[in-house]
C-alpha positions in Angstrom: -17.2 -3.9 -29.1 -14.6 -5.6 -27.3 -16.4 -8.1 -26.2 -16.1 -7.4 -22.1 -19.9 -6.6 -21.7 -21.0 -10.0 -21.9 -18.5 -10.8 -19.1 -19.3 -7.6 -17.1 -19.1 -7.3 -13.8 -20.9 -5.4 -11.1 -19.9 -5.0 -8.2 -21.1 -3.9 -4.5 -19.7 -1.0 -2.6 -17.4 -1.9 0.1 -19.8 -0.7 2.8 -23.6 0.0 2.0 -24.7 3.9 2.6 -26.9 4.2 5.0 -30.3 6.3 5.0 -28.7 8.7 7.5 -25.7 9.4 5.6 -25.6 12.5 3.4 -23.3 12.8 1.1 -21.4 16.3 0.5 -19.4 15.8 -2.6 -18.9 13.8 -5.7 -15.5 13.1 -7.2 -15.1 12.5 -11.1 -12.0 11.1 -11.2 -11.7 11.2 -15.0 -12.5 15.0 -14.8 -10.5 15.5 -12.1 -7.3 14.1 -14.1 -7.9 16.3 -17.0 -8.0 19.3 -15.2 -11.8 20.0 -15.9 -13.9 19.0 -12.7 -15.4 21.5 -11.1 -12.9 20.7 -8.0 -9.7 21.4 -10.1 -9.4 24.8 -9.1 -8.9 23.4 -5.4 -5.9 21.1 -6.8 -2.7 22.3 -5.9 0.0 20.2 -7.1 3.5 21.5 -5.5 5.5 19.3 -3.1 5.7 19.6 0.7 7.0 22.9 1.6 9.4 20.6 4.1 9.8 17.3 5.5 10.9 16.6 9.1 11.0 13.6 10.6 9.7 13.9 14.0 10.4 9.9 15.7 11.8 7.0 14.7 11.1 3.1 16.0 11.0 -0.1 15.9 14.0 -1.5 13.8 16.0 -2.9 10.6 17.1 -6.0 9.0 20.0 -5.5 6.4 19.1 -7.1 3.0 20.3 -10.6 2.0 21.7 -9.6 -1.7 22.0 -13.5 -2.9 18.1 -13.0 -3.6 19.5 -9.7 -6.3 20.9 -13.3 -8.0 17.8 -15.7 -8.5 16.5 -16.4 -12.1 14.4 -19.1 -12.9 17.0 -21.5 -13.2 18.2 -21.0 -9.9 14.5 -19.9 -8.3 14.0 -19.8 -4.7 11.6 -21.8 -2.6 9.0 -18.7 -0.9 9.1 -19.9 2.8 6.6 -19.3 4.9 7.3 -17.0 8.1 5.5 -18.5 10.9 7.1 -16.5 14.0 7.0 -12.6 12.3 3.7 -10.5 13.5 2.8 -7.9 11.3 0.5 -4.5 12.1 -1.0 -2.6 10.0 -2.8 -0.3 13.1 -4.9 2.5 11.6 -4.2 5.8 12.7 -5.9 6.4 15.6 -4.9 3.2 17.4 -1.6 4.5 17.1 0.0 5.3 20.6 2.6 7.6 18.6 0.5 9.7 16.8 -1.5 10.2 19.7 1.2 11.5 21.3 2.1 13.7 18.3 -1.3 15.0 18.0 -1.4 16.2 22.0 1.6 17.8 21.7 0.3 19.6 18.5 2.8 18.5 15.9 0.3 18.0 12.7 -3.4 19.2 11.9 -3.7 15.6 9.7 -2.7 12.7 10.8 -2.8 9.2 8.3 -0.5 6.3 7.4 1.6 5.8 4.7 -1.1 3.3 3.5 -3.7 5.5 4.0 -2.3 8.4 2.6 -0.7 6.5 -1.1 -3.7 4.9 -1.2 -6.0 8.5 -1.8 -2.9 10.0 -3.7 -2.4 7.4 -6.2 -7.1 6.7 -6.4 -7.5 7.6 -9.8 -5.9 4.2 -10.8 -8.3 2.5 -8.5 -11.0 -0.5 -9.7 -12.5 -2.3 -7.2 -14.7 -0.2 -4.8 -13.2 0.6 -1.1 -13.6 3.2 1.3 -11.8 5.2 4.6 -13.2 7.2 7.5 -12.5 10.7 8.5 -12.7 11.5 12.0 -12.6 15.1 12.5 -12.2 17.2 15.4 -13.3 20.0 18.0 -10.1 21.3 17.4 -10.2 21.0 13.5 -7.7 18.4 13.1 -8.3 15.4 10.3 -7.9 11.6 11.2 -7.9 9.4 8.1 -8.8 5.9 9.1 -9.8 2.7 7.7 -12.4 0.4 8.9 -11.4 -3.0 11.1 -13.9 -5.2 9.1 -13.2 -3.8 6.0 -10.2 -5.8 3.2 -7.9 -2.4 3.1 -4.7 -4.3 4.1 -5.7 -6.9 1.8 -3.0 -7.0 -1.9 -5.8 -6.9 -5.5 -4.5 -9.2 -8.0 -5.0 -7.8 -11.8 -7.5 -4.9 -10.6 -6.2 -2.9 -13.7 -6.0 -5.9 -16.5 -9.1 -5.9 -19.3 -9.7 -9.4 -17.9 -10.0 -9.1 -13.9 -10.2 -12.4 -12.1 -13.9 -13.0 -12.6 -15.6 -13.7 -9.0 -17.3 -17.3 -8.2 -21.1 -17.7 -9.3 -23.2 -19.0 -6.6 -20.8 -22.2 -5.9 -20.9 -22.5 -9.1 -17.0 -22.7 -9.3 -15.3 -25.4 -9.1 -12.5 -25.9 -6.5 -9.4 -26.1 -9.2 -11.0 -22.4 -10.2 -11.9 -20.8 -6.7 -8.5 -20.4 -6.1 -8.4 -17.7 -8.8 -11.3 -15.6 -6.9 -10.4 -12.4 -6.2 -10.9 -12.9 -3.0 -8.7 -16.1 -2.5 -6.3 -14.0 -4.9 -5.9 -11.2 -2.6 -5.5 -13.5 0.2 -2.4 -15.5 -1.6 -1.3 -12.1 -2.5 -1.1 -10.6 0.7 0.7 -13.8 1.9 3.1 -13.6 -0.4 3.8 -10.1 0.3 4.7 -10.8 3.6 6.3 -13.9 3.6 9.1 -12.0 0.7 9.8 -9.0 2.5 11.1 -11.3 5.6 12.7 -13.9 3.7 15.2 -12.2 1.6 16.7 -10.1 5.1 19.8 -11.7 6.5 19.8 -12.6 10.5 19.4 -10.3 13.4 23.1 -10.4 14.1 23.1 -7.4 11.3 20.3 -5.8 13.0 19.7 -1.5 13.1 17.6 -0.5 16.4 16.2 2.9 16.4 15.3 4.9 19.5 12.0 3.9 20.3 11.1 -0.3 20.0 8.0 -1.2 18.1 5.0 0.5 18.8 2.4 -2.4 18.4 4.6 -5.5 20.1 3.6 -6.4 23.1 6.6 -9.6 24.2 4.5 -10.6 27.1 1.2 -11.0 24.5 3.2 -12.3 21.8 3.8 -16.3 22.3 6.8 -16.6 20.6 6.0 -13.9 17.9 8.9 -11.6 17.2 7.9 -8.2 14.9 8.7 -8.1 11.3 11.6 -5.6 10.4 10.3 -2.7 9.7 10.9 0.7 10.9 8.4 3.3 11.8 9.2 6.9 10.5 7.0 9.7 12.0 7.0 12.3 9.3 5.7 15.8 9.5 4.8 17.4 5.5 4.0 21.6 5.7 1.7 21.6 2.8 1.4 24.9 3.3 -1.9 27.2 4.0 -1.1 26.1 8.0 -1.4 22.3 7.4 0.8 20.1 8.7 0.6 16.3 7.5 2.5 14.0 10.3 2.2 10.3 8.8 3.5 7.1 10.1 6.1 5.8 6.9 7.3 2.6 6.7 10.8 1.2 5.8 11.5 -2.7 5.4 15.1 -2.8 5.3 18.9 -1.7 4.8 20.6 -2.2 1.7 23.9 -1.5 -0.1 24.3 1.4 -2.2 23.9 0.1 -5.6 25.3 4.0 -7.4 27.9 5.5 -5.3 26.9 8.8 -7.5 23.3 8.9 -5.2 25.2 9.5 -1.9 24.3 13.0 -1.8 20.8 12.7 -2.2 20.3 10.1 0.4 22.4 11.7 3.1 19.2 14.9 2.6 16.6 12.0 2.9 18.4 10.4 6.2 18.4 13.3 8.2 15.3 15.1 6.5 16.3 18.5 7.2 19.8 20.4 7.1 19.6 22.8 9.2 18.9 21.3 13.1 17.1 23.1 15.5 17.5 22.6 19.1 15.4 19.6 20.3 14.9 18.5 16.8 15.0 14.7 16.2 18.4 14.1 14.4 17.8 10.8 12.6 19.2 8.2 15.1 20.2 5.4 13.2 24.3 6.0 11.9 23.4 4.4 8.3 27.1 2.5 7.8 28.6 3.8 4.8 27.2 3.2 1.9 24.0 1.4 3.4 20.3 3.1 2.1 16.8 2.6 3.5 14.8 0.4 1.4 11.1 -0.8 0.9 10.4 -4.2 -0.3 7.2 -5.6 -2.2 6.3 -8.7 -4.0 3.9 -9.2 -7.3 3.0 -12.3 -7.8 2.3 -14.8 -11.3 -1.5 -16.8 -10.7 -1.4 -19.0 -14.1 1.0 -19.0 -16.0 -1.3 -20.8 -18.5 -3.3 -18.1 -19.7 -0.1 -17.1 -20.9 0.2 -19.2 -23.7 -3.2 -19.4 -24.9 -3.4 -17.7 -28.1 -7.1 -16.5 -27.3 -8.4 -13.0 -27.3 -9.3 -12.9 -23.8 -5.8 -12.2 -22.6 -4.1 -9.8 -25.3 -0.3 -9.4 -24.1 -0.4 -12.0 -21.1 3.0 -12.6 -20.5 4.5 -15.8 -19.0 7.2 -14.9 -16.6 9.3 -17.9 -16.4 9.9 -17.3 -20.5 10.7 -13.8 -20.0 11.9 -12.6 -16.7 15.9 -13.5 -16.9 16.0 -11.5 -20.8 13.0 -9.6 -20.9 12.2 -8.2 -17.5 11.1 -5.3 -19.1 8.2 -7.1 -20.7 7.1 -8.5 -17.5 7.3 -5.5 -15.5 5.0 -3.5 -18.7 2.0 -6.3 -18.1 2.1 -6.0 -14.6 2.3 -1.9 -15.0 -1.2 -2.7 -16.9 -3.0 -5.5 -14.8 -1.5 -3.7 -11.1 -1.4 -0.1 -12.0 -2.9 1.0 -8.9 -1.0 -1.3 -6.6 2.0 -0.4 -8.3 1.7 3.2 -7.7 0.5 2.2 -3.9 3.7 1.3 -3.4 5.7 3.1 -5.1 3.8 6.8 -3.4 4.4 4.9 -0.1 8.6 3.9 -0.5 8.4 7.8 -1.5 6.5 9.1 1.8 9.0 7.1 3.5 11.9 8.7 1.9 13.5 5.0 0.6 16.4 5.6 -1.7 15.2 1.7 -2.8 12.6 -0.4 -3.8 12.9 -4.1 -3.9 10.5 -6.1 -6.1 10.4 -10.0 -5.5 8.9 -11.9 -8.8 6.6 -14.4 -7.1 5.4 -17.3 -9.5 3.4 -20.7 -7.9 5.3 -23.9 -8.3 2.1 -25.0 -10.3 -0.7 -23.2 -11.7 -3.1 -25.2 -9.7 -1.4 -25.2 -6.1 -2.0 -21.9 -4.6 0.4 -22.2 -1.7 3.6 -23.4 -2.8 5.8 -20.2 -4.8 9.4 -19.6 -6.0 11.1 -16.3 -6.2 11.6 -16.1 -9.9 13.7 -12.8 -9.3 13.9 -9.6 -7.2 14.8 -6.1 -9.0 15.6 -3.2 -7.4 14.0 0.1 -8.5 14.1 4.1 -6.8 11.1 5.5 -6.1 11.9 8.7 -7.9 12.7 7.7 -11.0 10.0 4.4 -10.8 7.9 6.9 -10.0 8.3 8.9 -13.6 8.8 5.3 -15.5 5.0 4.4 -14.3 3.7 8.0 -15.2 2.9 8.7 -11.1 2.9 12.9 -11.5 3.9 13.5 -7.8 2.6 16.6 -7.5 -0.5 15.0 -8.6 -0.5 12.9 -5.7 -0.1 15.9 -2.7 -2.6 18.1 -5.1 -5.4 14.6 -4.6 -4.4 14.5 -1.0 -4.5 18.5 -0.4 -8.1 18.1 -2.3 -9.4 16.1 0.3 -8.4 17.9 2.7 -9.5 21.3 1.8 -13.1 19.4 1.0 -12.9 17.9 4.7 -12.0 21.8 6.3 -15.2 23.5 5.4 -16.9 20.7 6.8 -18.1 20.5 10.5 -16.4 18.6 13.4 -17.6 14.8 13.2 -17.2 11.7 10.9 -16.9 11.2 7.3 -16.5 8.4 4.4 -14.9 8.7 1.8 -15.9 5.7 -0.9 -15.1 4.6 -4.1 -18.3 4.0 -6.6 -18.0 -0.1 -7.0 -18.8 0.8 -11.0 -17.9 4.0 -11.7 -14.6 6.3 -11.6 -16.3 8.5 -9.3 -15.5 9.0 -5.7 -18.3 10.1 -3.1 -17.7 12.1 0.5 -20.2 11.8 3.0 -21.1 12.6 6.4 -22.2 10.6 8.7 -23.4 9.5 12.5 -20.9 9.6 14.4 -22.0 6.3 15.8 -21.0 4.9 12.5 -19.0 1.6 12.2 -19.2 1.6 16.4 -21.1 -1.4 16.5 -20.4 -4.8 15.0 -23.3 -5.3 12.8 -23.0 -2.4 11.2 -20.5 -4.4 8.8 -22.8 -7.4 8.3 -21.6 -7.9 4.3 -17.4 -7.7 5.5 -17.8 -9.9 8.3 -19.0 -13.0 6.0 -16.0 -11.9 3.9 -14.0 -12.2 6.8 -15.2 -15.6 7.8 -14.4 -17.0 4.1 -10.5 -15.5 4.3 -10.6 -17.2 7.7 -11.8 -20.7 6.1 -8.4 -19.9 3.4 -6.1 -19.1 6.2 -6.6 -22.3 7.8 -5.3 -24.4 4.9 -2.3 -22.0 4.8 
């Protein structure tokens, strides 16, 4: 064998099923990729019949192209962003979309998150899970829990050799840092701290019409929102549903291919053809500007690297490879974050970004978990990242259609959907609608929660 069973690892669902819950489908996801689950016949796999965007808020930083110049020999310090609040609100805490869904513009409403994150599921590892409300009316809420680690980054959830948990206090302190759950925290942190960083000042600022949703100046102390743009997007899927999603954008950049202007002028004002009281997009991009997501992956230990063991076949060190061999480095992390990879990349594609930006984030030293350098930043488009990285988009709306057929014959109330912590098999059920109401219903995330807490403090 290859050796992984002695190191297997189990691991608990993300929420434990209750008694009361009963469960109304089981998803093979390997089945369901070759075409010969029993479900496949409920897969349909064209795009959007058409996009609209129906609101647009909150506003834009333009993109500080020095960091399209670092290498490791001229890396850049990560800062950390102390005054920049981010939200990731679920759906239904979102003032807009409840405005949307009053005035009948969608029969499902999600988030960009939300919504990559069930399209691009086959790739998932690690168990997780999101909530369904669904109404009198027949219209779908997907949600995802407050106690639960959605918004938190995996580190290597693909690789052969996932970061192995800690045993019991069993691990030392040099090695807790390389928990998964530490991991994800650093991750996360690093996530946010790039995507702020390499924006120039305010003075090159884009407002849209509306401000941010979520800020709240008088509740803020000093806080100022991150740049990021909300864009409320209605998708006709066809067969009378309408998918309106909140779609995030991080940025403006400069048009790298002068050749792509065509294509990007159809993604900026989503449809042609304007019908009175239509939203016309309200931001004037200047010439030659495009909308642009921005993520960062980040380098643990370098060290494992260079150890010729069997443990990690292909581990590549980044600070050898990443100025002449980016290629390399992108390949490994296309096997160890294959599922984050397509997060992203299904999300910068919801959002209609004619760019993605990915920062290369390394630690100064393997053992110090909270200083990191920008080793480099490359820019990809979603579209054709989306082919390199083998993400079939008509896959993705045919996943997302699935779920929501399975959710229609269903009867009003509230539903999980969850991940099988060991299997490839995804599980729908239905349950109280009570569920998740009360506080010690999520006994196992809040300890979870208190140990992130404990990390957060030394940040």
């Amino acid at each position: 064998g290859r050796g992984g069973w002695r190191d297997r690892i189990d691991r608990q669902a993300s929420v434990s099923v209750r008694p009361d819950w009963v469960r109304v489908e089981d998803i093979d996801l390997g089945k369901l990729s070759k075409g010969t689950s029993p479900l496949s016949g409920l897969v349909d796999n064209s795009p959007p019949k058409a996009v609209e965007d129906l609101l647009w808020a909150g506003f834009l930083d333009q993109y500080n192209d020095q960091y399209d110049k670092v290498s490791t020999r001229a890396a850049a310090p990560l800062k950390r962003v102390e005054d920049r609040e981010f939200y990731p609100v679920t759906t239904t805490d979102d003032p807009v979309i409840e405005r949307l869904a009053i005035e009948g513009k969608g029969t499902v409403f999600a988030t960009d998150a939300i919504l990559a994150h069930l399209m691009t599921c086959p790739r998932s590892v690690y168990p997780w899970d999101i909530v369904v409300q669904k109404l009198p009316t027949g219209a779908l809420f997907f949600d995802k829990r407050d106690a639960g680690q959605f918004d938190y980054l995996t580190v290597h959830e693909t690789s052969n050799t996932p970061p192995a948990p800690s045993r019991d206090g069993s691990t030392s302190e040099a090695d807790a840092i390389n928990t998964p759950e530490r991991l994800s925290l650093e991750a996360t942190m690093i996530n946010q701290n790039f995507t702020q960083q390499i924006l120039r000042s305010s003075k090159y600022r884009q407002k849209f019409d509306y401000p941010n949703p979520f800020y709240d100046e008088d509740d803020s102390e000093g806080m100022q929102p991150a740049s990021v743009a909300y864009r409320y997007r209605k998708f006709d899927l066809g067969d009378g549903v309408q998918l309106v999603a909140r779609t995030e954008l991080h940025g403006l950049c400069k048009d790298t291919k002068k050749v792509d202007k065509s294509r990007i002028a159809t993604s900026v004002s989503a449809n042609r053809k304007k019908k009175k009281g239509q939203v016309v997009n309200p931001l004037e991009v200047p010439d030659g500007d495009q909308y642009m997501t921005c993520y960062a992956l980040n380098e643990y230990d370098p060290s494992y690297a260079d150890k010729s063991n069997a443990g990690r076949p292909g581990a590549v060190n980044w600070r050898d490879k990443i100025d002449n061999q980016a290629g390399a480095v992108l390949a490994s992390e296309l096997k160890n974050n294959s599922f984050k990879l397509a997060k992203w990349t299904a999300q910068s594609i919801l959002a209609g970004a004619s760019q993605m930006k990915i920062g290369f984030v390394s630690r100064k030293s393997p053992k110090n978990a909270y200083e990191h350098v920008v080793l480099a930043t490359k820019t990809y488009r979603p579209m054709d990242f989306s082919a390199q990285i083998t993400l079939n988009q008509g896959y993705m709306w045919g996943i997302m259609r699935l779920f929501i057929k399975l959710l229609e014959d269903q009867p009003e109330g509230k539903f999980v959907i969850m991940r099988d912590p060991n299997k490839a098999v995804v599980r729908l059920f239905s349950v109280p609608p009570e569920t998740f109401e009360d506080s010690d219903d999520e006994d196992d995330s809040d300890e979870e929660d208190e140990e992130e807490g404990d990390d957060d403090g030394e940040e």
